[in-house]
C-alpha positions in Angstrom: 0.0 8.4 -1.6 0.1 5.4 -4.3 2.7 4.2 -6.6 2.7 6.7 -9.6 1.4 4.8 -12.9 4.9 4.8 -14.3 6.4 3.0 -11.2 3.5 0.4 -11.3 3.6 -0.3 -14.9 7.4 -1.3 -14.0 6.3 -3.1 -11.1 3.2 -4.9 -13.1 6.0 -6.0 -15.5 8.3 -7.4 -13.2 5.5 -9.0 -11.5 4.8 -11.1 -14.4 8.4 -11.8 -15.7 8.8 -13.5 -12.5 5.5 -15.2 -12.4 6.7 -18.3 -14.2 4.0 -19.9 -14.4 1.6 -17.1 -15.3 -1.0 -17.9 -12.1 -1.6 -14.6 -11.2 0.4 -15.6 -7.7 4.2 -15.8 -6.9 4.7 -19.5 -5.2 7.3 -19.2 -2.5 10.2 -20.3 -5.4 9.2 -17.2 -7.8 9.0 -15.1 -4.8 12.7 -16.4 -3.9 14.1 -15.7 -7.5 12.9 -12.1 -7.1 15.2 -12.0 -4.1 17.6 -13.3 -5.6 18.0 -10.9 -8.6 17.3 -8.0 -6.1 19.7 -9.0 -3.5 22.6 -10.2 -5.0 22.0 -13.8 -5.1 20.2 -13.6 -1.3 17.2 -15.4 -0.7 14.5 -13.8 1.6 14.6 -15.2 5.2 11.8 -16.5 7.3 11.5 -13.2 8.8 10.9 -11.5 5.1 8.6 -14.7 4.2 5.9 -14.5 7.1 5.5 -11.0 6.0 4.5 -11.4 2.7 1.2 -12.6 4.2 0.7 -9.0 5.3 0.1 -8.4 1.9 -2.8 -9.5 -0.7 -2.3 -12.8 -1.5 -4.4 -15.9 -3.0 -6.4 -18.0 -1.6 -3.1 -20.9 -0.7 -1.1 -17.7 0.4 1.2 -16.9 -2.6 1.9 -13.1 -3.1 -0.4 -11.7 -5.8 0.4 -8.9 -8.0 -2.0 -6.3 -6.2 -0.2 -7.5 -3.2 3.6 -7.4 -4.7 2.4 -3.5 -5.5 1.7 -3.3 -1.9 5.0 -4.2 -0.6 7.1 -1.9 -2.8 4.7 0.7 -1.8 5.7 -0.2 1.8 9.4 -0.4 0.6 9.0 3.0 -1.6 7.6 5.0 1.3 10.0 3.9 4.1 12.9 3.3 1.5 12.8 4.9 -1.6 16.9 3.9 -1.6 16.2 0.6 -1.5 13.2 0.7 -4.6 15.8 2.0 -6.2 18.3 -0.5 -5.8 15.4 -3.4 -6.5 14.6 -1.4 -10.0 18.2 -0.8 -11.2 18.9 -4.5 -10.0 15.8 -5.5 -12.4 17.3 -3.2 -15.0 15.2 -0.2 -15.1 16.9 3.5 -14.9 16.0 6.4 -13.4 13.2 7.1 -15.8 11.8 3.8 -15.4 12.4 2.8 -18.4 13.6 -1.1 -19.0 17.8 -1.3 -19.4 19.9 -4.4 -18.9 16.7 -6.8 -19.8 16.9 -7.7 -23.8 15.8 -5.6 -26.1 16.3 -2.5 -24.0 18.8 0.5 -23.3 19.1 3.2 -20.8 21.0 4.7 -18.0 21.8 4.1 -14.3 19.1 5.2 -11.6 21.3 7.6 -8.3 20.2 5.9 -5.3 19.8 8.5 -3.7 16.9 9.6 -6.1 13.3 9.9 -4.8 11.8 11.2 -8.6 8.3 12.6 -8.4 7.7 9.5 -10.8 8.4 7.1 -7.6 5.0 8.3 -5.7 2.0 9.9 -6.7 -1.0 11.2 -4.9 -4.4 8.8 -4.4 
């Protein structure tokens, strides 16, 4: 199983919208503000930081996008709650589509939902 296309065309977007400076590679500081916005204001912990290296990740260790789409897959798999959580916390609903971020609309993702839009076979 992969990510299905709709999941990682979310994930690809919010990839770049916290890439700041457009590198390709989340420095440990863009990597934090994804937690934060995820977790309530909560920044990763060590624990969560030495495992992003489990991950694809640039040549100075910084989480790339292929590898960002790695860990939610991880996440999805074991978690799809907590995907769910993430996405609705990055303003996406249960169809995926954008809500909450400017310019967009929608309704509140269950998170107890596992769509068929969430995985997708390889």
């Amino acid at each position: 199983d992969w990510l299905a296309p709709t999941l990682e065309a979310a994930l690809g977007e919010v990839f770049c919208r916290f890439d700041a400076d457009a590198d390709g590679a989340w420095s440990t500081a863009e990597l934090q503000s994804f937690a934060r916005t995820c977790n309530g204001g909560d920044e990763f912990g060590e624990a969560e930081l030495s495992q992003v290296g489990e991950f694809t990740t640039d040549g100075h260790g910084r989480l790339t996008r292929r590898g960002f789409l790695e860990m939610m897959h991880l996440q999805t798999m074991a978690r799809p709650e907590d995907t769910w959580a993430d996405l609705r916390a990055l303003g996406y609903d249960s169809s995926l589509s954008p809500k909450g971020v400017p310019g967009s609309s929608g309704a509140e993702a269950a998170p107890s939902e596992k769509p068929e839009s969430v995985a997708a076979e390889r």
